[in-house]
C-alpha positions in Angstrom: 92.0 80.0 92.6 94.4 82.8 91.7 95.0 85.6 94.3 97.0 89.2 93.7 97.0 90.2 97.7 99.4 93.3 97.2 97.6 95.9 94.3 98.1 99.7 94.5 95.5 102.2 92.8 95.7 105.6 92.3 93.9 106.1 95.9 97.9 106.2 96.2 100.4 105.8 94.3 98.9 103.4 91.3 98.5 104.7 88.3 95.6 102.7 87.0 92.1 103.9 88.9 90.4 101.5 91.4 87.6 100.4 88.8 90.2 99.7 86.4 92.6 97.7 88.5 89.4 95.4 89.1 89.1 95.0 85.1 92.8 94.9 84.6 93.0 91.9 87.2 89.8 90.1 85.2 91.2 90.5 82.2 94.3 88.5 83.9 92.4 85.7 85.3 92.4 86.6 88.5 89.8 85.5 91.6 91.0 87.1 94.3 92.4 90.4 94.6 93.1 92.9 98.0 93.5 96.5 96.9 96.1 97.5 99.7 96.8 101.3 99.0 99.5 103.1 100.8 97.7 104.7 104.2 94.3 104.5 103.1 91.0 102.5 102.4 89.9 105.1 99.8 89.6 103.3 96.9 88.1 99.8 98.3 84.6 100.6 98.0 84.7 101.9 94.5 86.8 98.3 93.6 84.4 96.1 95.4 81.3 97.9 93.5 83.1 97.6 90.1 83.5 93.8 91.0 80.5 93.0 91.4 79.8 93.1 87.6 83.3 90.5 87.0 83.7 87.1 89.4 85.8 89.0 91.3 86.5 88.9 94.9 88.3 92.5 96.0 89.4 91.9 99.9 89.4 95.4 102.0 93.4 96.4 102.9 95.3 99.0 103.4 99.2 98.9 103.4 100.0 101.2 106.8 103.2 102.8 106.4 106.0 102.9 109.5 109.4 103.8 110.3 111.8 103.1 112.9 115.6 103.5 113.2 116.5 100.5 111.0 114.6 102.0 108.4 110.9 102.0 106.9 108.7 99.1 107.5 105.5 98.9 106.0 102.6 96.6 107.3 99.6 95.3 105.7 95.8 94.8 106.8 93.9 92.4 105.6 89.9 92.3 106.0 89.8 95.5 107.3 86.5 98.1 108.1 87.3 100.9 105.6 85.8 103.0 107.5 87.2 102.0 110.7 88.0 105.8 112.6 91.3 104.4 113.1 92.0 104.0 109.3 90.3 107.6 108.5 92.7 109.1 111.1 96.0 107.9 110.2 95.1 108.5 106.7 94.4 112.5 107.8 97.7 112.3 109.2 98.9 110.4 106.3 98.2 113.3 103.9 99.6 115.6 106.3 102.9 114.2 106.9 103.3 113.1 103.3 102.6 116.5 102.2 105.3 118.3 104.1 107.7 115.1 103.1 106.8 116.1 99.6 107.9 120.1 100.1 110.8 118.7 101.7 112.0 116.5 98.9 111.6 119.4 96.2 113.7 121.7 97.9 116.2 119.2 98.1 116.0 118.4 94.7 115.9 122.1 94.0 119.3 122.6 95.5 120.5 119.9 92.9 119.5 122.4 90.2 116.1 119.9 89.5 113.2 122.4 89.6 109.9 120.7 90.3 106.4 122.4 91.3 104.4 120.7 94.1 101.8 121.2 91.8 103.3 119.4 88.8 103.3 116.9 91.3 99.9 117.0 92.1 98.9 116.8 88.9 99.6 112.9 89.0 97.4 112.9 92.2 93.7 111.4 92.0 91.6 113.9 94.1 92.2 115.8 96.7 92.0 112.8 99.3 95.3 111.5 98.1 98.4 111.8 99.6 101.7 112.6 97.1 104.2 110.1 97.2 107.4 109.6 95.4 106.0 107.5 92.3 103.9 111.0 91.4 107.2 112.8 91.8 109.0 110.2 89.6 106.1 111.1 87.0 106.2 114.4 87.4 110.0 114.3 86.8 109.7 112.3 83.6 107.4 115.1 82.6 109.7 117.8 82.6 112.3 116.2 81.0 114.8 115.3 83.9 114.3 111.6 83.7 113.6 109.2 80.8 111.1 106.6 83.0 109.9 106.1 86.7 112.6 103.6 87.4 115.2 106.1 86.4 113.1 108.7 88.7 114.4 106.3 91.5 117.9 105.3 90.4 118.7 108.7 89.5 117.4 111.1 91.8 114.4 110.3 94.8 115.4 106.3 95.6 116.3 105.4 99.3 120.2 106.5 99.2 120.1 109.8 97.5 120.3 113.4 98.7 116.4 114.2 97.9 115.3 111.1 99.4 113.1 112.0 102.7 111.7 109.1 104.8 108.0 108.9 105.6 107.3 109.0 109.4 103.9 108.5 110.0 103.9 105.5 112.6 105.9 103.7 114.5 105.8 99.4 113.4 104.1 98.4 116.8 101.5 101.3 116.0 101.7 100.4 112.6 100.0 96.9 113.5 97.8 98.3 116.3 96.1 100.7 113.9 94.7 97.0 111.4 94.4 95.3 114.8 91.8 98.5 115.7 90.3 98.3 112.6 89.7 94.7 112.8 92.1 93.7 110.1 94.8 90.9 110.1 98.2 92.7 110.1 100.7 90.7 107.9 104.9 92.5 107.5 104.7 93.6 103.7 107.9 92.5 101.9 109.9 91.9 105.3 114.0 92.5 104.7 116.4 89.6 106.3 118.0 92.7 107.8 115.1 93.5 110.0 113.4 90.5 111.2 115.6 89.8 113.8 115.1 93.0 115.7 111.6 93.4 115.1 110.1 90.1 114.8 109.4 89.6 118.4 108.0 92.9 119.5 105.7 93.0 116.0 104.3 89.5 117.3 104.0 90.7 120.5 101.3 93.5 119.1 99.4 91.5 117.2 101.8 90.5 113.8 99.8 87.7 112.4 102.1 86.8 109.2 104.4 88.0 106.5 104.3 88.3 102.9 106.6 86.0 101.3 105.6 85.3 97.7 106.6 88.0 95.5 107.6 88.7 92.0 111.5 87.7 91.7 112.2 86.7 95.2 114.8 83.6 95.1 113.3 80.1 96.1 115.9 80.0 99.3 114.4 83.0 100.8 110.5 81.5 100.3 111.7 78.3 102.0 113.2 80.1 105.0 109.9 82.3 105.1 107.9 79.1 105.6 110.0 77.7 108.0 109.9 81.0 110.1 105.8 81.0 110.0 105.5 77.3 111.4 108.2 77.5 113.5 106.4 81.1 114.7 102.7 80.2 114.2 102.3 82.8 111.5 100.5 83.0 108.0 102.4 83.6 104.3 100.8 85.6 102.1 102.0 87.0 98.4 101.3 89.8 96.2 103.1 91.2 92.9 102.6 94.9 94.6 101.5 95.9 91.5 101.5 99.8 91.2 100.3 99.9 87.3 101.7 98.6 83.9 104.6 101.3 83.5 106.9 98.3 83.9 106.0 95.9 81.7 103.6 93.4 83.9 100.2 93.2 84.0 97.8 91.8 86.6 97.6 88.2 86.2 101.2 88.0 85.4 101.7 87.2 89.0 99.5 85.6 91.2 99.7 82.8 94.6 97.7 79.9 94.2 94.9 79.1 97.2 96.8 76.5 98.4 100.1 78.9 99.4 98.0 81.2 101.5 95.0 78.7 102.5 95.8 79.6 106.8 95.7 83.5 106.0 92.2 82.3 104.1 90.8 80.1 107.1 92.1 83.7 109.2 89.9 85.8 106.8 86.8 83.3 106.5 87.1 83.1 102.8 
């Protein structure tokens, strides 16, 4: 059984639509999929009803978005109630925050003499439910000309160490993994940094942090092993995902999966 558990769809910041990330991912060979969109369960119900016409399985997630001194730390929920009142209200606040994050960002870009509309970024937005993020503003910048690609977008002008850049503070990483614990999910530390396990590790636990997400596109072999030492010497799960946000870069679903075997505890967790 091949599993993608890290998928993005334009219910964020994906650039393929929910129904066709579920075709994309048959088309790859894939059995298992969870579409974990940034802050909200928007899309899941449209993927689950497209995948009932492939032998498909689409797992309900979210991917909750947190920050905290050491930087942004973004936790994902597995098996969650979509419409769980504590997902529909951080998403409201979500859309809020990211919003005024959004303003914030062009008029720092406009002071670098880069003049972007919010509403050429919300062009690149799916509906009115979804919150703008930085990969529509990357977009939006290849559009009028000040970028050649979205990777460039990030090198050049939004990524984490330049002047535009604006952090998104919607939660705090316990509340982070209290929100999927309210919502009945299984909370597991999306692509966790060496940097900040130390601090964090213990205090996430202690809220209900029931495993990390260690397999992932490129990560060195080293870093895996140490992973799966830290979740049996810590009694959590391992899950993996290619957080796939669309085929801009060259990989298509399928490209990357984890085998059944890899995450078989974070299955028994999940009943599947």
């Amino acid at each position: 059984m091949r599993l993608d558990l890290h998928i993005h769809s334009t219910a964020s910041d994906g650039s393929c639509t929910p129904v066709e990330v579920v075709e994309r991912a048959a088309r790859g060979g894939l059995d298992v999929i969870a579409l974990a969109d940034h802050d909200t369960t928007a899309g899941v119900a449209v993927a689950q009803a497209a995948a009932a016409t492939h032998s498909i399985e689409v797992i309900p997630a979210v991917e909750v978005s947190s920050s905290h001194e050491l930087g942004e730390i973004h936790i994902l929920g597995y098996f969650v109630d979509p419409e769980a009142e504590t997902l529909l209200t951080h998403a409201r606040r979500g859309r809020e925050q990211r919003e005024g994050r959004m303003r914030g960002m062009l008029e720092r870009l406009s002071l670098q003499g880069v003049t972007i509309r919010y509403a050429d970024v919300a062009a690149h937005m799916e509906g009115e439910d979804t919150a703008p993020s930085r990969p529509h503003l990357a977009r939006a910048l290849v559009d009028a000309g000040y970028v050649a690609s979205v990777p460039d977008a990030f090198s050049r002008l939004i990524g984490d160490e330049h002047p535009a850049f604006l952090p998104t503070s919607i939660s705090s990483p316990r509340e982070a993994v209290e929100t999927i614990r309210a919502a009945g999910g299984l909370a597991i530390w999306a692509h966790p940094d060496n940097r900040h396990l130390a601090p964090l590790l213990d205090m996430l636990i202690e809220a209900g942090l029931a495993g990390l997400e260690a397999y992932r596109p490129g990560t060195p072999p080293g870093r895996v092993e140490r992973f799966e030492r830290l979740a049996e010497r810590r009694g959590l799960v391992l899950t993996g995902g290619s957080d796939w946000h669309g085929p801009t870069r060259g990989r298509e679903l399928g490209d990357f999966f984890v085998e059944a075997r890899e995450v078989a505890p974070f299955l028994d967790e999940g009943g599947l």
